[in-house]
C-alpha positions in Angstrom: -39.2 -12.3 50.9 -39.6 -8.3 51.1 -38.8 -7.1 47.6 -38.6 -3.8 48.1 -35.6 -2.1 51.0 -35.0 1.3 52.2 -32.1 3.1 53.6 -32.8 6.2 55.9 -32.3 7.8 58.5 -35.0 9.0 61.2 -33.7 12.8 61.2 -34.1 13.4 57.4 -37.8 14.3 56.1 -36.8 13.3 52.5 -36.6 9.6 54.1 -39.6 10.4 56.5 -41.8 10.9 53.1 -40.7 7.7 51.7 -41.4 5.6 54.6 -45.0 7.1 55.1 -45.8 6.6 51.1 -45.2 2.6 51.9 -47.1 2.3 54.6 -50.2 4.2 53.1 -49.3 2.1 50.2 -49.2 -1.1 52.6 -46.2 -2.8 51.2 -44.0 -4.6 53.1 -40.6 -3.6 53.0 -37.1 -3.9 54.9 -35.2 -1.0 56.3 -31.9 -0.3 57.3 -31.6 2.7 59.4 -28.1 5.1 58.4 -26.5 6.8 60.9 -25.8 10.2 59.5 -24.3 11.3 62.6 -21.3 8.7 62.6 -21.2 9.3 59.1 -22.6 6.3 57.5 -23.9 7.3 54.5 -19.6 7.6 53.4 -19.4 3.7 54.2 -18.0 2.2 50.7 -20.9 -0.5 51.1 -23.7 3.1 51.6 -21.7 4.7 48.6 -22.4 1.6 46.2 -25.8 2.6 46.5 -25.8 6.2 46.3 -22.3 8.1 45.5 -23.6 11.3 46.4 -24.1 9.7 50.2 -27.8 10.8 50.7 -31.0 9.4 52.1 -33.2 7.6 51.4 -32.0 4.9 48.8 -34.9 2.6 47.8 -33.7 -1.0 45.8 -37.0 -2.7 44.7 -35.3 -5.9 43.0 -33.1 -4.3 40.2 -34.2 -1.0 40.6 -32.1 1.7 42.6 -33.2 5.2 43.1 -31.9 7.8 45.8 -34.4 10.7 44.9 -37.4 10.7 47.4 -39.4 12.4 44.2 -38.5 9.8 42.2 -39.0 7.1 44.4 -42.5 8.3 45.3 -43.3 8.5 42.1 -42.2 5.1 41.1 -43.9 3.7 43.6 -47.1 5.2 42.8 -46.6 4.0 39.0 -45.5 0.7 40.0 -48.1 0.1 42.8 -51.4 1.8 41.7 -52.9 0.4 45.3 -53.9 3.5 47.8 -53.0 6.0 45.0 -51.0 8.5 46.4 -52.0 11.2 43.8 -55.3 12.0 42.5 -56.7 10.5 39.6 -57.7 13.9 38.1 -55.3 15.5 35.5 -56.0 19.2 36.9 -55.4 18.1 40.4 -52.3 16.1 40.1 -50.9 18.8 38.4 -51.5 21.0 40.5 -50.0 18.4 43.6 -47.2 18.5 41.4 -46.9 22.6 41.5 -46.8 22.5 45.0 -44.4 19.7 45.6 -41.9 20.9 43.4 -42.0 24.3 45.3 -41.5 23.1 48.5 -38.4 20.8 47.1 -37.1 23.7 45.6 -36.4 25.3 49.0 
């Protein structure tokens, strides 16, 4: 049984970031694709998840997040295979520098 699901949709790169984290990770999960275009992500069932209606939403058994900077780094704390940061204390800082600037735009 796949513990860990994602919502997403194809369009949105915050969901495109997530998805490529699990497969470098190589963990199996189970996806469910949300049509942003129909407006989906206002369902009641998508709004349990996330009230704010946004992509991607990640359950990993009683966990819920719906912050692609959260769930990546969750996943790298909670699954230490195929690190996805460096090791180094300078370096990942400085990884950290640059992603927070580009999510700031």
């Amino acid at each position: 049984m796949t513990a860990v699901t994602i919502s997403f949709n194809w369009r949105s790169s915050c969901s495109c970031r997530v998805r490529i984290a699990l497969n470098l990770k190589g963990l199996d999960y189970e996806y469910t694709g949300v049509n942003l275009v129909k407006g989906e992500q206002n369902s009641p069932e998508f709004r349990k998840l996330n009230p704010l209606g946004y992509v991607p939403v990640l359950v990993d058994g009683d966990v819920l997040l719906s912050d692609s900077f959260a769930i990546l780094l969750y996943l790298a704390e909670k699954y230490p295979q195929h690190p996805l940061l460096p090791s180094d204390l300078k370096t990942k800082a400085i990884n950290f520098q640059v992603n927070f600037y580009f999510l700031s735009l």
